[in-house]
Gaussian input, Z-matrix of N, CA and C with variables (Angstrom, degrees):
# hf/3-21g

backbone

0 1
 N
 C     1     B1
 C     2     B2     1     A1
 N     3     B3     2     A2     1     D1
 C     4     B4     3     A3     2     D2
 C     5     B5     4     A4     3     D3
 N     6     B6     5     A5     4     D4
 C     7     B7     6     A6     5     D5
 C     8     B8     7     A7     6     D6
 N     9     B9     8     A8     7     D7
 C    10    B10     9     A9     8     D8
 C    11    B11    10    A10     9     D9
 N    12    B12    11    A11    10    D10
 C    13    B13    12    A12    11    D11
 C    14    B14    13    A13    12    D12
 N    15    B15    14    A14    13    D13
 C    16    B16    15    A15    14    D14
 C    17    B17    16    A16    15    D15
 N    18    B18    17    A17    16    D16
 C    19    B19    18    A18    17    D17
 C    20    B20    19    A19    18    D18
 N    21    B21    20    A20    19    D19
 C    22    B22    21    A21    20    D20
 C    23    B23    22    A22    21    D21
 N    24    B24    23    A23    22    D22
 C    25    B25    24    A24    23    D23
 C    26    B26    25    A25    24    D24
 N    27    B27    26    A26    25    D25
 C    28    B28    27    A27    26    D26
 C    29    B29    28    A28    27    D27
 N    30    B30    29    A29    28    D28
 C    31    B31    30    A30    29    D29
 C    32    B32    31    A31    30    D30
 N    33    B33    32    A32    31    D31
 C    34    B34    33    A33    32    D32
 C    35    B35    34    A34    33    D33
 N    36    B36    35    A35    34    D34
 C    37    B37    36    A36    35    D35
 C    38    B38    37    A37    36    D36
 N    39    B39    38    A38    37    D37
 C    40    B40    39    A39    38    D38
 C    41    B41    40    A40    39    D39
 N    42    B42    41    A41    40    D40
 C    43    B43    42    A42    41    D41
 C    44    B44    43    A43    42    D42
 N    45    B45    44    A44    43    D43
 C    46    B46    45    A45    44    D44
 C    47    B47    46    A46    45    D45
 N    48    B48    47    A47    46    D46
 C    49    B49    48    A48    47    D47
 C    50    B50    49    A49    48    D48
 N    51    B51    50    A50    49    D49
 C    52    B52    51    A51    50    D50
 C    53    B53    52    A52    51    D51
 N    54    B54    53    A53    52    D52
 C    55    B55    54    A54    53    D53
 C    56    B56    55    A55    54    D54
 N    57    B57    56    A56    55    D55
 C    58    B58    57    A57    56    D56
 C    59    B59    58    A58    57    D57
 N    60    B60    59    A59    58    D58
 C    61    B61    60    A60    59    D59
 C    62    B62    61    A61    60    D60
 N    63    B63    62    A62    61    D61
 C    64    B64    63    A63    62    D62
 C    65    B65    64    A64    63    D63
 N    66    B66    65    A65    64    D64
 C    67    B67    66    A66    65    D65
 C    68    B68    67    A67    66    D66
 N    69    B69    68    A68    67    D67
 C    70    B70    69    A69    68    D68
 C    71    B71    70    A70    69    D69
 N    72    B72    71    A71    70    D70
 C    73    B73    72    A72    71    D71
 C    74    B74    73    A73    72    D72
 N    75    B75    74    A74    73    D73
 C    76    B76    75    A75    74    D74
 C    77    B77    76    A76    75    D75
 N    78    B78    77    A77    76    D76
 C    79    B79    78    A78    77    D77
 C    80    B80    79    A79    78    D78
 N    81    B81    80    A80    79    D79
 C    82    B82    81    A81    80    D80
 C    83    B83    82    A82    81    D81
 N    84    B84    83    A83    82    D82
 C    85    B85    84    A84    83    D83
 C    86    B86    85    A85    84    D84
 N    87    B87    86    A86    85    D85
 C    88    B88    87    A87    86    D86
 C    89    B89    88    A88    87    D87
 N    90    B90    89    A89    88    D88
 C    91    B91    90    A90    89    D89
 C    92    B92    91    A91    90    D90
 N    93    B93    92    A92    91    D91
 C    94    B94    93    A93    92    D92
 C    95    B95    94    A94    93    D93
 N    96    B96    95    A95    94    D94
 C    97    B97    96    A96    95    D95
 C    98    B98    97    A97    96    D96
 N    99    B99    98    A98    97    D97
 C   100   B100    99    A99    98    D98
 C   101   B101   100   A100    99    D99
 N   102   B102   101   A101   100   D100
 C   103   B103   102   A102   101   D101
 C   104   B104   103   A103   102   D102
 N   105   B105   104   A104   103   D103
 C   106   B106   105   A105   104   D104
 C   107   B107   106   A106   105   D105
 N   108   B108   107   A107   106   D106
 C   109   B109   108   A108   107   D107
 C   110   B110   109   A109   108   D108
 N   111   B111   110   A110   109   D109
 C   112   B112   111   A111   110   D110
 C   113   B113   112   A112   111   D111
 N   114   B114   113   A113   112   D112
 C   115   B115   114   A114   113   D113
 C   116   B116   115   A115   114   D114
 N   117   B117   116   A116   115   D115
 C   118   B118   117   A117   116   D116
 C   119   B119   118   A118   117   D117
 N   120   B120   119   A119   118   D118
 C   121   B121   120   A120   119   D119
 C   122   B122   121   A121   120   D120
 N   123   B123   122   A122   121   D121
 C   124   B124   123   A123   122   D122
 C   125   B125   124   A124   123   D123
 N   126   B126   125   A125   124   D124
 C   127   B127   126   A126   125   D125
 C   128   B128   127   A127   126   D126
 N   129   B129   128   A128   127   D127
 C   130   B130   129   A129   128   D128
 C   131   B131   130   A130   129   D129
 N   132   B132   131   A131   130   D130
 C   133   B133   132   A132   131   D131
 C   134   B134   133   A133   132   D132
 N   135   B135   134   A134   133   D133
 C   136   B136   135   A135   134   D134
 C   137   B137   136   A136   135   D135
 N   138   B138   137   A137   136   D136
 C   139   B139   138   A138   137   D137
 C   140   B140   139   A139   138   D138
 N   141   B141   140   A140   139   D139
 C   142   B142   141   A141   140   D140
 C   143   B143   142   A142   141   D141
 N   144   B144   143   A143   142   D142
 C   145   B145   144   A144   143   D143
 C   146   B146   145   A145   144   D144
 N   147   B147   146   A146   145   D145
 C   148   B148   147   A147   146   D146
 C   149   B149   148   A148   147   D147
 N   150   B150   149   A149   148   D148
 C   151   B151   150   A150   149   D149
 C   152   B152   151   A151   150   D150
 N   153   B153   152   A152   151   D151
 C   154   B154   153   A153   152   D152
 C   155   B155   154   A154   153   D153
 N   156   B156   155   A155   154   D154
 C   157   B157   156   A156   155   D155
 C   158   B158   157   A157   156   D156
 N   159   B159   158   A158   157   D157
 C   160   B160   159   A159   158   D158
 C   161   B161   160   A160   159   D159
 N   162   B162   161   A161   160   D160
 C   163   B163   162   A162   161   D161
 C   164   B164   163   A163   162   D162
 N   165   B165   164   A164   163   D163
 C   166   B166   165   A165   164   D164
 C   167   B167   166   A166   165   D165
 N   168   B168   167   A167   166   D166
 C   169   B169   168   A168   167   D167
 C   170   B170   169   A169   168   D168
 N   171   B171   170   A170   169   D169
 C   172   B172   171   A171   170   D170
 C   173   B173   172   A172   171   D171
 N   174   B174   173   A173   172   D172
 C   175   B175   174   A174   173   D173
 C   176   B176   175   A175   174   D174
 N   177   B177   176   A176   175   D175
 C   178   B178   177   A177   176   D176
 C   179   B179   178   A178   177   D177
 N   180   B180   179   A179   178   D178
 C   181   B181   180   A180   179   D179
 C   182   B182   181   A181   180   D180
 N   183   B183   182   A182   181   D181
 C   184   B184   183   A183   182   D182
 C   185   B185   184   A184   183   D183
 N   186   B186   185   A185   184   D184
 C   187   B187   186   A186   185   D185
 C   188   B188   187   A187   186   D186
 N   189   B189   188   A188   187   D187
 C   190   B190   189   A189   188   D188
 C   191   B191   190   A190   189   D189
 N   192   B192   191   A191   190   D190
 C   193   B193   192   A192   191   D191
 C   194   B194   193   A193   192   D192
 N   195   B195   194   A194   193   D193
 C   196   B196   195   A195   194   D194
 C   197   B197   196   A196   195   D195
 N   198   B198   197   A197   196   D196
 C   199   B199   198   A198   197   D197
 C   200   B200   199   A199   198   D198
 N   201   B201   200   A200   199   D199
 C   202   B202   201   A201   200   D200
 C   203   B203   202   A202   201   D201
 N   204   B204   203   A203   202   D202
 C   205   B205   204   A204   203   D203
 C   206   B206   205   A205   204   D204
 N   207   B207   206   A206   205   D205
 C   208   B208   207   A207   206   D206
 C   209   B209   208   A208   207   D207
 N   210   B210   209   A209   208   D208
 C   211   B211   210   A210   209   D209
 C   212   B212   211   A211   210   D210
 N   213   B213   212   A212   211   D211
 C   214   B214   213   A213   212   D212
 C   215   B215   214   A214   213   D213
 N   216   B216   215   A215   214   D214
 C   217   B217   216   A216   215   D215
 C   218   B218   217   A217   216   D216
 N   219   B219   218   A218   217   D217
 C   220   B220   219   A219   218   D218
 C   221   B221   220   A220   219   D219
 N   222   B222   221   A221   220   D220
 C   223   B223   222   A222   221   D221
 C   224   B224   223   A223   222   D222
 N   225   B225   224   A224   223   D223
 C   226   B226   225   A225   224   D224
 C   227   B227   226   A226   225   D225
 N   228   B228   227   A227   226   D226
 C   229   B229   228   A228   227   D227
 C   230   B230   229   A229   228   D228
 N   231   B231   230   A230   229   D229
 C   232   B232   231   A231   230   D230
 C   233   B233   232   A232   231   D231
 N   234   B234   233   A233   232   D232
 C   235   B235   234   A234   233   D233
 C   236   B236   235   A235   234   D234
 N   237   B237   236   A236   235   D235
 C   238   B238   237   A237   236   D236
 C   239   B239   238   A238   237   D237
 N   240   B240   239   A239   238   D238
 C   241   B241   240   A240   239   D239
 C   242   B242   241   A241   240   D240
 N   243   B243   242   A242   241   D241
 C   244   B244   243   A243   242   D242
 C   245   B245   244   A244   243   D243
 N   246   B246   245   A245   244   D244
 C   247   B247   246   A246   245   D245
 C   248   B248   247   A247   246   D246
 N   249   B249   248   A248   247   D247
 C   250   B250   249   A249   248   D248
 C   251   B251   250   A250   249   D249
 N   252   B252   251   A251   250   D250
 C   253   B253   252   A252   251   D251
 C   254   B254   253   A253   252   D252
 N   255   B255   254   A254   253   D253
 C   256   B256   255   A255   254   D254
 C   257   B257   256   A256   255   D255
 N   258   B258   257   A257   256   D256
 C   259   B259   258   A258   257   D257
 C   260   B260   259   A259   258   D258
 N   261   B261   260   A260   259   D259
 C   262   B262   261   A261   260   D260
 C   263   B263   262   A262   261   D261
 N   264   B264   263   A263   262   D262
 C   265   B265   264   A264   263   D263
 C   266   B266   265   A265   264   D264
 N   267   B267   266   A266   265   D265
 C   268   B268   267   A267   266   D266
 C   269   B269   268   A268   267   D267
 N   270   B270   269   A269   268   D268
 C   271   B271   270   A270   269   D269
 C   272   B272   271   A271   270   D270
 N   273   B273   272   A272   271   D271
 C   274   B274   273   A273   272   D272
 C   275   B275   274   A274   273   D273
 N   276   B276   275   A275   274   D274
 C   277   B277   276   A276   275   D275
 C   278   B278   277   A277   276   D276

   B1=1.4460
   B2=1.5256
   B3=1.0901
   B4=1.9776
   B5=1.1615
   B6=1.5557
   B7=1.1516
   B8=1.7728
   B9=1.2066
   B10=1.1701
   B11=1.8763
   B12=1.0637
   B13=1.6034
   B14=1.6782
   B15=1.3245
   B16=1.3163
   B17=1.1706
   B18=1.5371
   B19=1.2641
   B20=1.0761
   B21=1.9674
   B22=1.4558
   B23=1.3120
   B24=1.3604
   B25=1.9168
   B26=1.2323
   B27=1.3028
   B28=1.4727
   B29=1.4782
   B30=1.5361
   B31=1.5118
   B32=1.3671
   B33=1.5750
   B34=1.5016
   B35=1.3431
   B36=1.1887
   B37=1.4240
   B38=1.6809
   B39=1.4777
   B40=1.4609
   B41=1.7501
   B42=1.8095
   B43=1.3606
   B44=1.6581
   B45=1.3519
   B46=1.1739
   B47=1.8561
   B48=1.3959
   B49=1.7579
   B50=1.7030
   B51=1.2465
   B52=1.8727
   B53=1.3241
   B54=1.5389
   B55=2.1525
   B56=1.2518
   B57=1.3509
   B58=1.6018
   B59=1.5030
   B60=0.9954
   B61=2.1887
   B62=1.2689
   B63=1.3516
   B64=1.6261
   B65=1.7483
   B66=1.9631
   B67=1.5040
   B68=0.7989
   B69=1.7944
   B70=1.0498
   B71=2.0837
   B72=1.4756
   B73=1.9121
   B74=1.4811
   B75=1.4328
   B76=1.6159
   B77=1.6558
   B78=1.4333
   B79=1.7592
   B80=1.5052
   B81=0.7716
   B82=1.4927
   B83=1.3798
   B84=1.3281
   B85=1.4890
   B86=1.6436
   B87=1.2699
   B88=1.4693
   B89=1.6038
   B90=0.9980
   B91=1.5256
   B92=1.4552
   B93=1.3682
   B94=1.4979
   B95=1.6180
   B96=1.6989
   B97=0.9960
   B98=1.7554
   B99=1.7009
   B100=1.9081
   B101=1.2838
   B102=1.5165
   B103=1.6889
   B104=1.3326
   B105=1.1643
   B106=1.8202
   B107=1.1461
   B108=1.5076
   B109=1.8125
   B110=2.0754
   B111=1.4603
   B112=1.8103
   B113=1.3441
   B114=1.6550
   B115=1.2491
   B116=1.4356
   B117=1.1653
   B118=1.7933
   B119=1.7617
   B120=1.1199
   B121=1.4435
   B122=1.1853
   B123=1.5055
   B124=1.8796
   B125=1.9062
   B126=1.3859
   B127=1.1847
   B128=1.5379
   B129=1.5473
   B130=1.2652
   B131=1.7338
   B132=1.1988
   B133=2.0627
   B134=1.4616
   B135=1.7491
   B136=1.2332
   B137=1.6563
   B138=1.0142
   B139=1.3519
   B140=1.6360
   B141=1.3567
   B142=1.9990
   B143=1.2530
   B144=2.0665
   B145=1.3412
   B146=1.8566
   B147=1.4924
   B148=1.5816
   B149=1.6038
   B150=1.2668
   B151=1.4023
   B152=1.7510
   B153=1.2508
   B154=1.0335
   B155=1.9085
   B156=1.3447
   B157=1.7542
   B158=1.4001
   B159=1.3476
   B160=1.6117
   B161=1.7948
   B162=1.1245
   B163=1.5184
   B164=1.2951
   B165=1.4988
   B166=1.6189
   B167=1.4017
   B168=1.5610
   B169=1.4557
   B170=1.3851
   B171=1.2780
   B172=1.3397
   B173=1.3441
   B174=1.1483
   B175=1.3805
   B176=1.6809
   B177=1.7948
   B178=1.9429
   B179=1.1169
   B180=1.4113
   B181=1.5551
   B182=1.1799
   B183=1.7286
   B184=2.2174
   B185=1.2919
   B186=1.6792
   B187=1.3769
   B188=1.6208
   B189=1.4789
   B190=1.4289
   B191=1.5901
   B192=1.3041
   B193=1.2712
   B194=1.5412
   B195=1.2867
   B196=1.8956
   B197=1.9707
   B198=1.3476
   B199=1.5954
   B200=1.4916
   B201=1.1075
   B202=1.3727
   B203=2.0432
   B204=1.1513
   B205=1.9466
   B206=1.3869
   B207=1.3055
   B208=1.9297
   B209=2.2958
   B210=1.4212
   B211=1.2961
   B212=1.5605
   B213=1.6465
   B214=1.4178
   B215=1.2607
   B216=1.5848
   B217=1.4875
   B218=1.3792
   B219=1.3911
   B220=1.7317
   B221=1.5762
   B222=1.9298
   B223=1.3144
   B224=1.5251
   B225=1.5067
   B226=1.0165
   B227=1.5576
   B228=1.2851
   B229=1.6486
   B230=1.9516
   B231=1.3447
   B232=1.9367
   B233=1.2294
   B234=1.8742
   B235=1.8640
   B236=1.7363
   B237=0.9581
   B238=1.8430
   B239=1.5143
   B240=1.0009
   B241=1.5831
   B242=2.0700
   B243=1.9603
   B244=2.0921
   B245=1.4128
   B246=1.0571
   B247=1.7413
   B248=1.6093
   B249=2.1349
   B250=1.4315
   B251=1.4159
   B252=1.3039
   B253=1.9214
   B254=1.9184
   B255=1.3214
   B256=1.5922
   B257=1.7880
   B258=1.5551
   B259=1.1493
   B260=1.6033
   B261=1.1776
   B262=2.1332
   B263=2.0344
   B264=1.7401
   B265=0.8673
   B266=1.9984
   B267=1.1796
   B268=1.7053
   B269=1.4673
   B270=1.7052
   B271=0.9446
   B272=1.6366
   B273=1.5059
   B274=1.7836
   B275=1.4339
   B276=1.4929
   B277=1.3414
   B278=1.1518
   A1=110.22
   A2=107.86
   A3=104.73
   A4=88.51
   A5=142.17
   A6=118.72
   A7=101.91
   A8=130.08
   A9=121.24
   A10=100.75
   A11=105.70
   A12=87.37
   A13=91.49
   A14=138.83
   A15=139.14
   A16=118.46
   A17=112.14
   A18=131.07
   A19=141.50
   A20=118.89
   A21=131.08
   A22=101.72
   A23=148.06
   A24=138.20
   A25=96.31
   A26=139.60
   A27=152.68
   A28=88.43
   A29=104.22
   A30=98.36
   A31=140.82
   A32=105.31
   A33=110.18
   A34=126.62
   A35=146.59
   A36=155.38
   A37=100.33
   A38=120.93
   A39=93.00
   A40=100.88
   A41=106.97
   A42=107.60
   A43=98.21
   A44=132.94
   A45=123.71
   A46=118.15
   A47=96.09
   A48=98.59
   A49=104.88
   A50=114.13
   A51=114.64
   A52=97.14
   A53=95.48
   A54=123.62
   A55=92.08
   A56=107.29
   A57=129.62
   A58=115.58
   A59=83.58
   A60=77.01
   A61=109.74
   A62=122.20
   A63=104.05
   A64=105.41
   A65=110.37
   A66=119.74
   A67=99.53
   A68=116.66
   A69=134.60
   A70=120.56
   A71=82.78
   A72=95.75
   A73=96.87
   A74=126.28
   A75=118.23
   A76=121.18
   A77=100.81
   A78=109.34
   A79=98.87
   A80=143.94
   A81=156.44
   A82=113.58
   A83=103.06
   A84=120.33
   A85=101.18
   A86=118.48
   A87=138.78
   A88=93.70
   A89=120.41
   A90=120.22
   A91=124.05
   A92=99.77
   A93=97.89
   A94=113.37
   A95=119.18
   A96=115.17
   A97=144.29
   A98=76.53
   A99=81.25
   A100=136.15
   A101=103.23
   A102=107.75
   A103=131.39
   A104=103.44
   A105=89.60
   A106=127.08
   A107=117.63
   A108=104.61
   A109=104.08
   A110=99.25
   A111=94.26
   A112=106.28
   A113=89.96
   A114=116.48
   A115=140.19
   A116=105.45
   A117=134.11
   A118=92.36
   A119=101.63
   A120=153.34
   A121=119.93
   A122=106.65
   A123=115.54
   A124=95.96
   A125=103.99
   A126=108.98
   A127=110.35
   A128=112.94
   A129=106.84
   A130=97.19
   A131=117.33
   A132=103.84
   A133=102.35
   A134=85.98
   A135=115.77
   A136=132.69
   A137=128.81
   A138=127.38
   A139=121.70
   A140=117.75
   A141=108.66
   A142=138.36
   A143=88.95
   A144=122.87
   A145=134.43
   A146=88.09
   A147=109.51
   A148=93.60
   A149=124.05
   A150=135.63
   A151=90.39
   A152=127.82
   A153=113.10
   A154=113.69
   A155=74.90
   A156=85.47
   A157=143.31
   A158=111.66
   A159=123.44
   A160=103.78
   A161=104.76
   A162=109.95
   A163=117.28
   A164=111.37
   A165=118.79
   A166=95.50
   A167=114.61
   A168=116.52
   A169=99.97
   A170=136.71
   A171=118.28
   A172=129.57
   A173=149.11
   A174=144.58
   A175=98.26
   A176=88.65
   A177=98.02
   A178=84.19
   A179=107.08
   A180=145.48
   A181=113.49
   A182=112.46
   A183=106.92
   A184=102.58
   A185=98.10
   A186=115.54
   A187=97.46
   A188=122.09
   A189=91.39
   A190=115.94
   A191=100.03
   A192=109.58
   A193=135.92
   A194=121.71
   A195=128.37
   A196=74.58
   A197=127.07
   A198=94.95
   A199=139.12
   A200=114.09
   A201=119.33
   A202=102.82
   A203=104.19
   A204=96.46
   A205=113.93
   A206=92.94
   A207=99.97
   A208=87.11
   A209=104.30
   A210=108.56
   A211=101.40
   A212=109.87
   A213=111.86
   A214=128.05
   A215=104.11
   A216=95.49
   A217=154.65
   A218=137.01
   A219=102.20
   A220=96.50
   A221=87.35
   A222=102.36
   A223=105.38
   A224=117.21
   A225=131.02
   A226=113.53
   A227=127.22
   A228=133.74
   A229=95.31
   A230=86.79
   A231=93.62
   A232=98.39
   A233=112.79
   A234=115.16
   A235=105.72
   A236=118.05
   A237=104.91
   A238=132.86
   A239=78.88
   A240=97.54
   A241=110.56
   A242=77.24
   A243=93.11
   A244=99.69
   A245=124.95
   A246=110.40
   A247=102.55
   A248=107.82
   A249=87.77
   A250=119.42
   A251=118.36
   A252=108.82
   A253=87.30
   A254=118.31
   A255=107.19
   A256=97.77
   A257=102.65
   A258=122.97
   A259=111.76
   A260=105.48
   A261=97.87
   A262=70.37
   A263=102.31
   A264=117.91
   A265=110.04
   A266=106.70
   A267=115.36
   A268=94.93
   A269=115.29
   A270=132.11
   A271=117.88
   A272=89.95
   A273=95.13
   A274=118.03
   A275=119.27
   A276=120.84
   A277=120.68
   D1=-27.83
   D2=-169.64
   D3=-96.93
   D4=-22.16
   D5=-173.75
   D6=-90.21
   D7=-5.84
   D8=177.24
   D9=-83.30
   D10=-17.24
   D11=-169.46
   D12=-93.97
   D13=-27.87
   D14=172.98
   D15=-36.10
   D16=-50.72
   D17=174.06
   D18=-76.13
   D19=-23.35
   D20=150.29
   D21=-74.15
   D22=-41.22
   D23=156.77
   D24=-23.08
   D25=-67.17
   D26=-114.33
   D27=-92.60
   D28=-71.30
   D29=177.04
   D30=-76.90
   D31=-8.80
   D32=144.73
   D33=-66.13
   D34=-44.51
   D35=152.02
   D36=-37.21
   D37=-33.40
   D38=-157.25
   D39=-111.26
   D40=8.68
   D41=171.92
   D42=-105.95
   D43=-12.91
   D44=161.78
   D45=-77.81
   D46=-31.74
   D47=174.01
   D48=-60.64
   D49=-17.30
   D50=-176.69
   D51=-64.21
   D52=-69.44
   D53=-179.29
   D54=-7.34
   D55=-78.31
   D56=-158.70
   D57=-64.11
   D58=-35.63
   D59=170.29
   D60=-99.69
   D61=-6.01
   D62=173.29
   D63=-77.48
   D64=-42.34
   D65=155.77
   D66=-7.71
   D67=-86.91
   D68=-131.42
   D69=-66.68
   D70=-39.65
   D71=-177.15
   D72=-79.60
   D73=-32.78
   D74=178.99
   D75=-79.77
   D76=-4.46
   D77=165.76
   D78=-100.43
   D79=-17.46
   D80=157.70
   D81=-43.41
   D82=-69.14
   D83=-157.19
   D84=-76.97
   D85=-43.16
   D86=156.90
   D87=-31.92
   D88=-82.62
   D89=-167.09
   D90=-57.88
   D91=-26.10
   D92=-173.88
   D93=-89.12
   D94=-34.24
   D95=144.73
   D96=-25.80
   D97=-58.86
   D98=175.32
   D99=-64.78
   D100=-12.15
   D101=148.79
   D102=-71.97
   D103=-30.20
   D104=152.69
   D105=-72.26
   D106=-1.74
   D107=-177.43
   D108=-86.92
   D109=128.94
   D110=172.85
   D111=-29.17
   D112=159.74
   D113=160.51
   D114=-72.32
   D115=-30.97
   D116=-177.19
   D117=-115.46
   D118=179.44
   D119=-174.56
   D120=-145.68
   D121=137.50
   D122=-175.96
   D123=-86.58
   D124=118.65
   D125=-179.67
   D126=-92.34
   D127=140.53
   D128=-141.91
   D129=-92.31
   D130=-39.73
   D131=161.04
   D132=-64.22
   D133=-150.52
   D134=-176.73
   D135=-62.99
   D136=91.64
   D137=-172.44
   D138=-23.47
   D139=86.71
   D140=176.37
   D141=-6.42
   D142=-59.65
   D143=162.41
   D144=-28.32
   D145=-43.84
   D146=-158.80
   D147=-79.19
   D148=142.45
   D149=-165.74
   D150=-110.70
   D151=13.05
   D152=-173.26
   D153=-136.29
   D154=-2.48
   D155=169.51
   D156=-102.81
   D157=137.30
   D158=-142.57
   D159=-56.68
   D160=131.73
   D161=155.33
   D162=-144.83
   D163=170.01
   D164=-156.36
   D165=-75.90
   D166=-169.04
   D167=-157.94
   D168=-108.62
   D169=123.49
   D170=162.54
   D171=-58.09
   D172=151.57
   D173=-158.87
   D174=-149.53
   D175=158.91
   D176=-155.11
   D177=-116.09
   D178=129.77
   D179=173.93
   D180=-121.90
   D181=92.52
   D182=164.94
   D183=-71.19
   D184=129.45
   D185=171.27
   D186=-77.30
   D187=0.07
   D188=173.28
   D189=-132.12
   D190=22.65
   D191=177.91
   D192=-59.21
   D193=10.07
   D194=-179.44
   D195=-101.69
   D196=-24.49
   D197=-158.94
   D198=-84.41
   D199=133.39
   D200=-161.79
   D201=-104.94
   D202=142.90
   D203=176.38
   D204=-74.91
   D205=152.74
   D206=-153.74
   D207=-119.27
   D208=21.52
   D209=-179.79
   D210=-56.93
   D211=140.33
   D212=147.77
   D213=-21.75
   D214=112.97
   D215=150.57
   D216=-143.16
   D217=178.30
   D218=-149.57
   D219=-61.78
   D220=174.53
   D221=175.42
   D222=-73.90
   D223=168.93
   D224=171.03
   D225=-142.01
   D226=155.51
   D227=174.80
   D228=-43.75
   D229=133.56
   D230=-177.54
   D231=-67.20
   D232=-47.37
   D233=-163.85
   D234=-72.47
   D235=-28.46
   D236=148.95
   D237=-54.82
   D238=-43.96
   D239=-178.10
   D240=-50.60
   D241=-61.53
   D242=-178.68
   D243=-73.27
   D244=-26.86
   D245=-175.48
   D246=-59.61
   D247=-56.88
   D248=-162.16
   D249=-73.63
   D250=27.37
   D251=-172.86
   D252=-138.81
   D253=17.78
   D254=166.64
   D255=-89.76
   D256=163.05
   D257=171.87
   D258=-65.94
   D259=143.86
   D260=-163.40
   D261=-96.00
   D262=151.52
   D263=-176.48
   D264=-88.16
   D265=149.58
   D266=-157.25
   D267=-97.47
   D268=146.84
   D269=-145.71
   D270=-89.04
   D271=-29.89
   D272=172.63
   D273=-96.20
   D274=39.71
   D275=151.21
   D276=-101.28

């Protein structure tokens, strides 16, 4: 009896010892290959690199250009003030 189970161990261990080295030479072979694959890639526009290739124009945009100064300022008469921002009254009433 112990020698029957010795011997299914045996040949379980020695069909998983295959597993593992077939793994093992096909992570291998994977790697050793991939040093032969280039380094680069043919990039399919314009090369970055190239100091001589066309790109669009950049254009100048102030990020702060709507701003106007919001400084204090003197007081002024309020009823000037509300007259010039009331609605002017309409003619066919």
């Amino acid at each position: 009896m112990l020698a029957l189970s010795r011997a299914k161990f045996a040949a379980a261990s020695a069909v998983r010892g295959r597993d593992v080295l077939f793994y093992w030479l096909l992570v291998s072979a994977a790697l050793a290959l991939s040093g032969c694959m280039p380094a680069t890639t043919s990039v399919a526009t314009a090369d970055p690199a190239d100091p001589a290739a066309k790109v669009a124009r950049a254009g100048y945009r102030s990020t702060i250009a709507p701003y106007t100064s919001l400084r204090p300022a003197p007081p002024s008469p309020w009823r000037e003030r509300n007259d010039a921002v009331t609605p002017q009254p309409r003619q066919n009433q």
